[in-house]
C-alpha positions as a Markdown table, in Angstrom:
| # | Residue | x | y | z |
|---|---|---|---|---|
| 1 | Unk | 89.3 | -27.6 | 177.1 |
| 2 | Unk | 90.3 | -24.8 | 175.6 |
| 3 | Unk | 90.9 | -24.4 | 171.8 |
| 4 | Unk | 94.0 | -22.5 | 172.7 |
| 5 | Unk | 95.4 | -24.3 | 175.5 |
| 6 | Unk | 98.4 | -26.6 | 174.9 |
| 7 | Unk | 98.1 | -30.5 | 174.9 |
| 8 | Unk | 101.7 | -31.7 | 176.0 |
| 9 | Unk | 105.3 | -30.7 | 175.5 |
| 10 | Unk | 108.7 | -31.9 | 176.0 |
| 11 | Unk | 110.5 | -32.0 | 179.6 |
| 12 | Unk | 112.7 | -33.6 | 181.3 |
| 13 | Unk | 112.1 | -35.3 | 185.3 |
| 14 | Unk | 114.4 | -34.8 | 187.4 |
| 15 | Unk | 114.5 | -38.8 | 188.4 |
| 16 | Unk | 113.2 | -40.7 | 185.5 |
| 17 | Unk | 114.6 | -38.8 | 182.2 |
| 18 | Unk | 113.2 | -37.5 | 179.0 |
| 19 | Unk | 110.0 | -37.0 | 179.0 |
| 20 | Unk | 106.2 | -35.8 | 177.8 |
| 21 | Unk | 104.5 | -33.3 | 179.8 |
| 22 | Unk | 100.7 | -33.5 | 179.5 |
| 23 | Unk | 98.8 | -30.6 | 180.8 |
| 24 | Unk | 96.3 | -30.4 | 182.9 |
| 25 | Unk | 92.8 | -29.6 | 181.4 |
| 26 | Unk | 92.1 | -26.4 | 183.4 |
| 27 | Unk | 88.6 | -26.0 | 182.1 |
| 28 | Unk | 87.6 | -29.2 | 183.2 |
| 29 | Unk | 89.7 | -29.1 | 186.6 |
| 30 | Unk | 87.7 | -25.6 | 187.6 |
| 31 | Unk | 84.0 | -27.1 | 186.8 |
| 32 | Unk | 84.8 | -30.2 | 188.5 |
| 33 | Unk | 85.6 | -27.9 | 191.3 |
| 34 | Unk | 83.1 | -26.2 | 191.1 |
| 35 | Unk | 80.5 | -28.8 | 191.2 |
| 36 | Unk | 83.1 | -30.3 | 194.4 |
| 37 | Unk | 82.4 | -27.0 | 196.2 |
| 38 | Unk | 78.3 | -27.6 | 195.5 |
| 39 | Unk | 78.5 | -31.2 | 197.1 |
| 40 | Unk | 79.3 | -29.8 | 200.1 |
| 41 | Unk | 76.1 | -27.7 | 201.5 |
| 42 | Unk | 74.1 | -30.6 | 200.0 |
| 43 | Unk | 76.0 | -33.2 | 202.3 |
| 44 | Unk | 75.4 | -31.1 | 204.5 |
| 45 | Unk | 71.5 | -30.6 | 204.3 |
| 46 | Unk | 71.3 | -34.9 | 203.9 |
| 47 | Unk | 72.8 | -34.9 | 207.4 |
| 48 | Unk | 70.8 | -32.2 | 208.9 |
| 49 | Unk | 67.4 | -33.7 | 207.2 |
| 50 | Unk | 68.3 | -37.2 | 208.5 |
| 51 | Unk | 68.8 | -36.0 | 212.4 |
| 52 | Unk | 65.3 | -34.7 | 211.9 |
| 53 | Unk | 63.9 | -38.3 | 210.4 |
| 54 | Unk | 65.6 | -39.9 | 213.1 |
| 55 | Unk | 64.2 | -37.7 | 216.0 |
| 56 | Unk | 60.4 | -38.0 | 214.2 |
| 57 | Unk | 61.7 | -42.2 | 214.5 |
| 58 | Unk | 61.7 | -42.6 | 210.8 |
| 59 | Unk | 65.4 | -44.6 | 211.4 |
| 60 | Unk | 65.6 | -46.0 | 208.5 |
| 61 | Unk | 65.6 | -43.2 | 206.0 |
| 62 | Unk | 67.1 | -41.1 | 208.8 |
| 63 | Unk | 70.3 | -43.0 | 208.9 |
| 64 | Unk | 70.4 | -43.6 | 204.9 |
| 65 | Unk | 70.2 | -39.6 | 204.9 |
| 66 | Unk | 73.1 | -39.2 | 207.2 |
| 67 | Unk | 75.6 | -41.6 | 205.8 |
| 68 | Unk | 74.8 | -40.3 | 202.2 |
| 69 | Unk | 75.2 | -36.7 | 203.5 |
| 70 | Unk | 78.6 | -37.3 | 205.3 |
| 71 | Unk | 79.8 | -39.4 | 202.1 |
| 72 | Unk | 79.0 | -36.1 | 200.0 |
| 73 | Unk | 81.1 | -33.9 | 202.6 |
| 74 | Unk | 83.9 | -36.0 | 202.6 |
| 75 | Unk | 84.3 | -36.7 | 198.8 |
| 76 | Unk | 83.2 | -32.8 | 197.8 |
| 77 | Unk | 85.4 | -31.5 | 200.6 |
| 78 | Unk | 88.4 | -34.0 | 199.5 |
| 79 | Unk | 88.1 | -33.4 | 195.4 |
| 80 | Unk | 88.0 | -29.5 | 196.0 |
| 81 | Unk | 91.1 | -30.1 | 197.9 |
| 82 | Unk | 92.8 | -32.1 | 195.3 |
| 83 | Unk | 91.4 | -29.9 | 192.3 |
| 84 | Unk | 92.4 | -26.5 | 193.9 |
| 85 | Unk | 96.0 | -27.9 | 194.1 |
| 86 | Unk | 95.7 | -28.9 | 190.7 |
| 87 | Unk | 95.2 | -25.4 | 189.6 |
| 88 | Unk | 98.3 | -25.2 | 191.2 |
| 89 | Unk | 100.1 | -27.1 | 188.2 |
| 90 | Unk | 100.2 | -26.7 | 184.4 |
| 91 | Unk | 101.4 | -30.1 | 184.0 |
| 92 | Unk | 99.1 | -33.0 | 184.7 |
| 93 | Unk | 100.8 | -35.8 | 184.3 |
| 94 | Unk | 104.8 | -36.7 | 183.3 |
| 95 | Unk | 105.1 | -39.8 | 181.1 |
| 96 | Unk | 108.9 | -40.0 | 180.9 |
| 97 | Unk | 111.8 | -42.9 | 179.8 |
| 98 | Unk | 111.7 | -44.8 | 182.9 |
| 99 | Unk | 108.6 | -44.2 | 184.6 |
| 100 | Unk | 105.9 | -41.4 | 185.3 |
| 101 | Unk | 104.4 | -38.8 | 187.5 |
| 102 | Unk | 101.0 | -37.6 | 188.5 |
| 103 | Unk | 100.7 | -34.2 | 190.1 |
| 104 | Unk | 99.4 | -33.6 | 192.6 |
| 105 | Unk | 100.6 | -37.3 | 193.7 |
| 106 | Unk | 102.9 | -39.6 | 195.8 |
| 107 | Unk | 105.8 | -38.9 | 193.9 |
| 108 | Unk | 107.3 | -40.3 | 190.6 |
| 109 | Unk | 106.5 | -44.3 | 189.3 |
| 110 | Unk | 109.2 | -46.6 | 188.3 |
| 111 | Unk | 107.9 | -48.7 | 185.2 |
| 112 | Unk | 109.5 | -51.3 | 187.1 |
| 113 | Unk | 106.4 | -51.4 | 189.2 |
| 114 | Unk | 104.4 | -51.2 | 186.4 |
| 115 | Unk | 102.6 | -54.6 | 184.9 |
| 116 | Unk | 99.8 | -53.1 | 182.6 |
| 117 | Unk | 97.9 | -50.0 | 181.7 |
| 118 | Unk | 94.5 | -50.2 | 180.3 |
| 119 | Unk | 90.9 | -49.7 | 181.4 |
| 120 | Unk | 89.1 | -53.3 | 182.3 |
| 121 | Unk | 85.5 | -51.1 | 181.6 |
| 122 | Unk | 86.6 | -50.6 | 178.4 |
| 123 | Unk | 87.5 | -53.6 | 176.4 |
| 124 | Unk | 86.6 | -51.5 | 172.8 |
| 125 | Unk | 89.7 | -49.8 | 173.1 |
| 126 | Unk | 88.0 | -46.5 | 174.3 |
| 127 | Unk | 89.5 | -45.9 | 177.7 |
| 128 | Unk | 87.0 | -44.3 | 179.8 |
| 129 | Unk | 89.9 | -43.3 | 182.6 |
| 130 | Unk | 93.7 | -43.5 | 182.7 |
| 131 | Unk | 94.0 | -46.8 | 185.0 |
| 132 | Unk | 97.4 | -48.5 | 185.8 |
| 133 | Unk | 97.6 | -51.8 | 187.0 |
| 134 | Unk | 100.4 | -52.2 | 189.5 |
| 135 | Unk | 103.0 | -55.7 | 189.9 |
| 136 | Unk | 102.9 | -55.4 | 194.0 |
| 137 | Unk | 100.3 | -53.2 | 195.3 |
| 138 | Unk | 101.7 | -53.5 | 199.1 |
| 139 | Unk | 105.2 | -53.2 | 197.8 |
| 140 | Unk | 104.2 | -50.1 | 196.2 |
| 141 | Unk | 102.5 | -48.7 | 198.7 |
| 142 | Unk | 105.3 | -49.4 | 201.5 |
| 143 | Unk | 108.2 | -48.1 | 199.3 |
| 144 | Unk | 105.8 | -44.7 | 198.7 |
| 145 | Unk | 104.7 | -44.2 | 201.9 |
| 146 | Unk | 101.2 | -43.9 | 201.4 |
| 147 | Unk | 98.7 | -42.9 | 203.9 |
| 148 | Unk | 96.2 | -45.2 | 205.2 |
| 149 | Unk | 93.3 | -42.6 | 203.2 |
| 150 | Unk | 95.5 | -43.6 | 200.6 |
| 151 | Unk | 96.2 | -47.4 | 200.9 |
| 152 | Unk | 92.4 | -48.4 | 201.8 |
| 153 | Unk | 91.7 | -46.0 | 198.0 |
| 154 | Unk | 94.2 | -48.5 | 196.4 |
| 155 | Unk | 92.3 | -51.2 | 197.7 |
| 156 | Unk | 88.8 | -50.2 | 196.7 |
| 157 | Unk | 90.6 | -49.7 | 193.2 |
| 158 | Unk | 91.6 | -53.4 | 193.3 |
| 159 | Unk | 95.2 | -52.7 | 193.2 |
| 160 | Unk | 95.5 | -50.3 | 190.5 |
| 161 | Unk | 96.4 | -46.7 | 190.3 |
| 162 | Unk | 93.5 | -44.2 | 189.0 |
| 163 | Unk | 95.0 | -41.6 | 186.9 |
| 164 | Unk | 92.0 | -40.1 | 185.9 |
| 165 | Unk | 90.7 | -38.0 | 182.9 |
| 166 | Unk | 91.4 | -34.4 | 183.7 |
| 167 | Unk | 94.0 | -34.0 | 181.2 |
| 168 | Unk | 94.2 | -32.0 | 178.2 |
| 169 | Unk | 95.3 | -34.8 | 176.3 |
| 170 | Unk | 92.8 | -37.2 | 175.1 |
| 171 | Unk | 92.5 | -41.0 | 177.8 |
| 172 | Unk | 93.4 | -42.7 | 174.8 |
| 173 | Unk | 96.4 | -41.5 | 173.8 |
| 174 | Unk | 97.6 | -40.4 | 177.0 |
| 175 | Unk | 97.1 | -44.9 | 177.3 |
| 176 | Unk | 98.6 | -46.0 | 174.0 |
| 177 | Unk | 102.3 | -43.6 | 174.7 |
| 178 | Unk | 102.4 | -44.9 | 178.6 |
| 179 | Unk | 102.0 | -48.5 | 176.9 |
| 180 | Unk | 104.7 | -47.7 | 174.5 |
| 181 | Unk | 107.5 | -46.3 | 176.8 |
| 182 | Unk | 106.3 | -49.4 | 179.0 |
| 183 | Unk | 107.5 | -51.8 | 176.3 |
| 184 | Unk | 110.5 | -49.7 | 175.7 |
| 185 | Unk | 111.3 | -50.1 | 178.9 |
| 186 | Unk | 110.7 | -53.4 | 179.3 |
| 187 | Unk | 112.4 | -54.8 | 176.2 |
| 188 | Unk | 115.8 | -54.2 | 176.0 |
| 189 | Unk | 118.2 | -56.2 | 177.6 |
| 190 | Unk | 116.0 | -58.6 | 179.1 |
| 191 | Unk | 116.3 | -62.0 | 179.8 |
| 192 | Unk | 113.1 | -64.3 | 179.6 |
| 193 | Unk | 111.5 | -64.5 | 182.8 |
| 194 | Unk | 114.1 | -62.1 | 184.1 |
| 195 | Unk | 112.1 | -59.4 | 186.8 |
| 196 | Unk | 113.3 | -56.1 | 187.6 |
| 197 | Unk | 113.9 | -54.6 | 190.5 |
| 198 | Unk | 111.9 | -52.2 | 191.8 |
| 199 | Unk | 113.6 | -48.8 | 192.8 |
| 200 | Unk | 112.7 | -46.7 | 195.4 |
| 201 | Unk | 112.3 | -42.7 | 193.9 |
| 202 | Unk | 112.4 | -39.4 | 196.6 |
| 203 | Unk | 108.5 | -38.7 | 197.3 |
| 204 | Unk | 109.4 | -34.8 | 196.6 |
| 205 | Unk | 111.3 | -33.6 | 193.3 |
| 206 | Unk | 111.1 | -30.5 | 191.5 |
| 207 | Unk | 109.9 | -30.6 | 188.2 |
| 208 | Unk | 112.9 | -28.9 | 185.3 |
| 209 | Unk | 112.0 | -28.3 | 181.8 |
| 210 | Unk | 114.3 | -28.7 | 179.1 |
| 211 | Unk | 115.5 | -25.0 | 177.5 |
């Protein structure tokens, strides 16, 4: 990151109030793309070399060369994607009053849909990635309207969202204030065993910062 690039500020989200606005780590964002863009030819040359193994009969490594090739494609092809419409936006990720907001992403998060945040990897307290572990995963992804890309991604993830590292504020802290608005959130007012209700946000808001 760089020394002279701003970590977070304050803001305020359209749907889910006051908030922190923690910028995206545009240093890290362009190399990742970088390396994204790289993948690509590689995948590329895997497919390419495997067609040959396969017409010389070598099927085995043939076919391991193919599906490793096309797996580079698709994930260099789909993270350059993503990245470049990071580049797109200052702000990484909105941790506000009554929920958050990932951009690029499906639009904002109730912390009514929320039922932890931690990393499972990292039981030291050390978050290796921001990782948010959801109360419905089907409800979540019906009331969002996720793709199927996306639903079978939530899957693989076990249910949990993947917020990643590519901000400019450090995992860990970006972790210990989402916990804390989550127990703000969650604390007053309620009654023991008492569940929220999940509500149902717009998939598209503009973002408004507070003069």
């Amino acid at each position: 990151m760089a020394p002279d690039q701003p970590i977070e500020s304050h803001a305020k989200h359209p749907v889910l109030g006051p908030a922190i606005a923690v910028y995206d780590d545009r240093a890290k964002t362009k190399r990742t793309l970088i390396v994204e863009i790289a993948l690509v030819p590689i995948g590329i040359m895997g497919v390419f070399l495997g067609n040959s193994d396969l017409s010389h009969a070598n099927t085995l490594l043939g076919a391991a060369e193919i599906v490793v090739g096309i797996f580079l494609v698709v994930y260099g092809i789909r993270g350059a994607i993503l990245d470049y419409r990071r580049l797109g936006h200052r702000i990484r990720l909105m941790i506000a009053r009554d929920g958050f907001e990932l951009y690029p992403g499906h639009g904002p998060v109730s912390w009514n849909d929320v039922a932890d945040i931690s990393d499972p990897r990292a039981p030291d307290g050390q978050p290796r990635t921001l990782r948010v572990q959801l109360n419905d995963r089907r409800s979540y992804a019906e009331r969002h309207g996720l793709s199927v890309g996306a639903r079978l991604m939530l899957a693989l993830n076990r249910g949990d969202l993947i917020l990643g590292t590519g901000m400019a504020m450090p995992v860990v802290d970006a972790e210990r204030l989402m916990r804390k608005r989550l127990f703000e959130f969650q604390s007053p007012g309620a009654a023991p065993g008492e569940q929220p209700t999940p509500s149902p946000f717009p998939r598209t808001r503009r973002l408004t910062r507070k003069r």
